[in-house]
N, C-alpha and C positions, 0 to 999 in steps of 0.2 A: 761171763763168756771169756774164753781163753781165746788169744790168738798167735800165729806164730807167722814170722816173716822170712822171706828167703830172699836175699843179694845174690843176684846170678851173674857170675861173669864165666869166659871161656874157660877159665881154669879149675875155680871153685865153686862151693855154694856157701855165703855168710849164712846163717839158721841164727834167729833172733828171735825170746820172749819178751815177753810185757815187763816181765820182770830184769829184762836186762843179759838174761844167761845168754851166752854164745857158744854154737857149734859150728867146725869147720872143718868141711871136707872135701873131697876133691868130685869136679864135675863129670864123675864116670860109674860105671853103673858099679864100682866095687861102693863109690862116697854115697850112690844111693842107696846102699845095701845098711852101706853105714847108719846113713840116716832115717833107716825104715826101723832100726833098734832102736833110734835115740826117741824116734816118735813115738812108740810105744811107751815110754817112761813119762811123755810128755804130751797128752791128749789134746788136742785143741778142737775150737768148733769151727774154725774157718783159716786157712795156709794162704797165703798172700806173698805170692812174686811179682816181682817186675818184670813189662815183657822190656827181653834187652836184645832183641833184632834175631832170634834164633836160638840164641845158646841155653836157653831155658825150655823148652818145646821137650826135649829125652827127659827132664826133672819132672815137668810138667803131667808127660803121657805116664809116670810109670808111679807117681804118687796115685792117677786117678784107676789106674788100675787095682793101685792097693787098695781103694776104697775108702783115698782121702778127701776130705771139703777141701779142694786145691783151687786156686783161684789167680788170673792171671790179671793184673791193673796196670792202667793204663800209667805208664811212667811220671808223667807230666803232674796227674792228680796226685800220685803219692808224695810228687817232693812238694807240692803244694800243703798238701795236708801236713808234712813233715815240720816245715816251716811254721805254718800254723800254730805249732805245737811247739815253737822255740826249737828247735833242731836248724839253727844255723850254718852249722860245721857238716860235712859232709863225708862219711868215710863208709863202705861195705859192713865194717860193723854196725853202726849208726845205722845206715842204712837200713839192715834188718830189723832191727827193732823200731824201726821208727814204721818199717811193714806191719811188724805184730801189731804195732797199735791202732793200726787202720784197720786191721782185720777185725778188732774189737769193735771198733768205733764203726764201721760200714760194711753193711751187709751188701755182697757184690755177684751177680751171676756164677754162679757153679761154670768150674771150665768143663765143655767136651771136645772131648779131642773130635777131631775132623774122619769122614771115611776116608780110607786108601787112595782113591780115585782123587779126592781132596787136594790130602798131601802132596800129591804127585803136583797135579795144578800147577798147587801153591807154589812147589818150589821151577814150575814152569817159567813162573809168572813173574815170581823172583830173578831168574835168569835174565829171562828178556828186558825188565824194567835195568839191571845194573849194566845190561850191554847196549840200551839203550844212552845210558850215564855217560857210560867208556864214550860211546859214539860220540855226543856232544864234545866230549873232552878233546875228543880227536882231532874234531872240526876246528874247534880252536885254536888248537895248538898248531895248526896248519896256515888256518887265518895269520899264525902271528911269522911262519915263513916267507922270508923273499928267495932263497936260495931253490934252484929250480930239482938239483937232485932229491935233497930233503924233500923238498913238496910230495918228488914221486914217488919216495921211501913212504911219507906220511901218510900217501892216498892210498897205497897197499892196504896198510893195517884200517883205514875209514870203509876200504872198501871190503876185507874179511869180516869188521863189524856189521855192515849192513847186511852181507851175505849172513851173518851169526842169528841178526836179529828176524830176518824173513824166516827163516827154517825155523826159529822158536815161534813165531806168528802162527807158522802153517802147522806143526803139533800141536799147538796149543787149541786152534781153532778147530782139529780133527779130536781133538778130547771132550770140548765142549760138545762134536757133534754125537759121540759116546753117549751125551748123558742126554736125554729126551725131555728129563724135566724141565731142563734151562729153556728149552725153548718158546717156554712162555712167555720171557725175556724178550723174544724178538718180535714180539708182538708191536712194539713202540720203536719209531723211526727214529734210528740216531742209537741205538744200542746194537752192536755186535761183538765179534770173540773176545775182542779184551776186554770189554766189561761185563760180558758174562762169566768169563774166567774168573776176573778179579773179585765179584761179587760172592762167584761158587765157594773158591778158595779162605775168601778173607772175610768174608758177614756169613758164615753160616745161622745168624741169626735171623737171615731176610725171611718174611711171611711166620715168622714164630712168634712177634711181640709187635707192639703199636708200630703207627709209621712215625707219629712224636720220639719214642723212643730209637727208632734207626735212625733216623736223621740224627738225633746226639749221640749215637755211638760214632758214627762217622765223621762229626764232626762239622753241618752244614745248618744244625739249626742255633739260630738269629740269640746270644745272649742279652739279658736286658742289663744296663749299667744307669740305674736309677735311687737318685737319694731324695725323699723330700719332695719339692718339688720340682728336682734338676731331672729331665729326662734323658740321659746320656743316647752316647748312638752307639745301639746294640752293633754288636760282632761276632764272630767266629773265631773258637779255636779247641786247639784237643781235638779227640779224636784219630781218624786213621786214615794217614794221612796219605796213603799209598793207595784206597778207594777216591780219594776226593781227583786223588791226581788224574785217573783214566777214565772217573765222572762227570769231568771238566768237557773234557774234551767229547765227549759221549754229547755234554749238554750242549756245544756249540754247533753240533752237527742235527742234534735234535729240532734246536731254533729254528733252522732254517726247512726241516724236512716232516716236524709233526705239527699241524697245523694247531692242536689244544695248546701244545707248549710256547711255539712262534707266538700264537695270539696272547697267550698269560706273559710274555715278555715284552711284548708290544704295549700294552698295558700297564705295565711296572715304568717304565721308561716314559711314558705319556704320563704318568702322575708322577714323577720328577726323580725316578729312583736312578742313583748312579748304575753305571751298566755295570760294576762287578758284582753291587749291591740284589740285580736282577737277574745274572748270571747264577748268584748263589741261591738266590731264590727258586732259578730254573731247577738246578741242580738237585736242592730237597724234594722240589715237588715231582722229580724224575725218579727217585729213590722210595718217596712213597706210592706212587701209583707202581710201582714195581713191587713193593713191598706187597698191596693189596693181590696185584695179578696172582704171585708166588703166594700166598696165603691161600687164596682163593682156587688157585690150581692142586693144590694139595689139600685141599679140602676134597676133593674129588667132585662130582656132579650131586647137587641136590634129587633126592629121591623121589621119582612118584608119586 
């Protein structure tokens, strides 16, 4: 099995074999142009990037267009794996090749690219979340004012962010209303626009594969850290981590407003689990019965 790895930064793309070869070219559709000769010379059975927050998404959509095994991994596993492998030093050339050999070594979900309606979403959903950010930042830096002009210089800019972040709210939740299928979603109390948004956008895998497996894509199911006979205390991490964020809060409004969910945390807490412990707990088990809805809705009606 051949594999080939791609270091995706704003500027360029590192291209790395098993064998060590490096290509390098620029992150524009002339380097992709580039790089669609050099694959040709250089067949492989699976391409493995890193996702690096966007700037690999135009690398992404236009390998799979050509009709390549393009694949996008989760960051954190590859320099895991990388490690693994004695790859202590860390540089974008390194980098790629230490992708090619994961490409060999781990067969990983085929990427599709998202529908239009999607994309759009996504990059909604992005908006709102970093002006979200800004706003906090805002607050803060306000909080750390005594001087009474500053303050009402400060509050201006807290208060065109708030105003920023309602207008992305109310688009966003009028795209969600576009799409009919999502509305299966609000079938469960404590779920609305921003985690249907965020779900639509960012797990297009929801109802396509187990709910074992969504909940580890996401990032919410329970790792075990066991040697022998030492039982460690399982945790959470990986995954994506911009669903967990607005499924948090989805989950705490759920507690209190779906009476299955309240009782399965009432429950978790009465047998002695710590509350973020049952929190996270909420959180999967909100993600898989959502999982089944979405599966189960696009199945269509059983027949006759």
């Amino acid at each position: 099995m051949n594999g080939i790895g791609i270091d995706v930064s704003k500027q360029q793309l590192d291209v790395g074999t098993t064998d060590g070869e490096i290509l390098q070219v620029r992150n524009t559709a002339a380097g992709f142009a580039e790089l669609e000769a050099w694959l040709k010379e250089h067949p492989a059975d699976q391409i493995v990037l890193e996702a690096t927050g966007g700037y690999e998404q135009r690398v992404l959509d236009f390998l799979h267009k050509a009709g390549r095994p393009v694949v996008r991994a989760n960051a954190l596993r590859a320099r895991r794996l990388a490690q693994g492998m004695g790859h202590v030093a860390k540089t974008d050339r390194l980098d790629a090749c230490a992708l090619a050999k994961m490409a060999v070594l781990v067969k990983l979900h085929a990427y599709q690219p998202l529908e239009p309606w999607q994309q759009r979403m996504r990059e909604f959903v992005r908006a709102r979340r970093q002006a979200m950010q800004a706003l906090t930042v805002a607050r803060q830096q306000q909080e750390m004012v005594g001087d009474r002009e500053l303050r009402r210089l400060l509050q201006a800019n807290i208060t065109r962010l708030q105003t920023l972040v309602a207008r992305l709210g109310k688009q966003i939740g009028e795209q969600v209303e576009q799409q009919p299928q999502l509305a299966v979603m609000k079938s469960m109390k404590g779920v609305g626009p921003a985690l249907q948004a965020v779900l639509a956008s960012h797990l297009p895998e929801l109802g396509r594969i187990s709910g074992k497996a969504i909940a580890s894509l996401v990032g919410v199911a329970p790792m075990s850290h066991d040697s022998g006979t030492m039982r460690g205390k399982r945790s959470i991490h990986g995954g994506r981590a911009e669903i967990r964020q607005v499924l948090y809060m989805a989950a705490m409004s759920a507690m209190r407003h779906e009476p299955r969910l309240r009782d399965f945390y009432r429950s978790l807490r009465a047998r002695g689990k710590e509350g973020k412990v049952a929190i996270v707990a909420v959180m999967r088990k909100m993600l898989v019965i959502l999982n089944a809805r979405v599966r189960d809705a696009e199945s269509g009606p059983i027949p006759a």
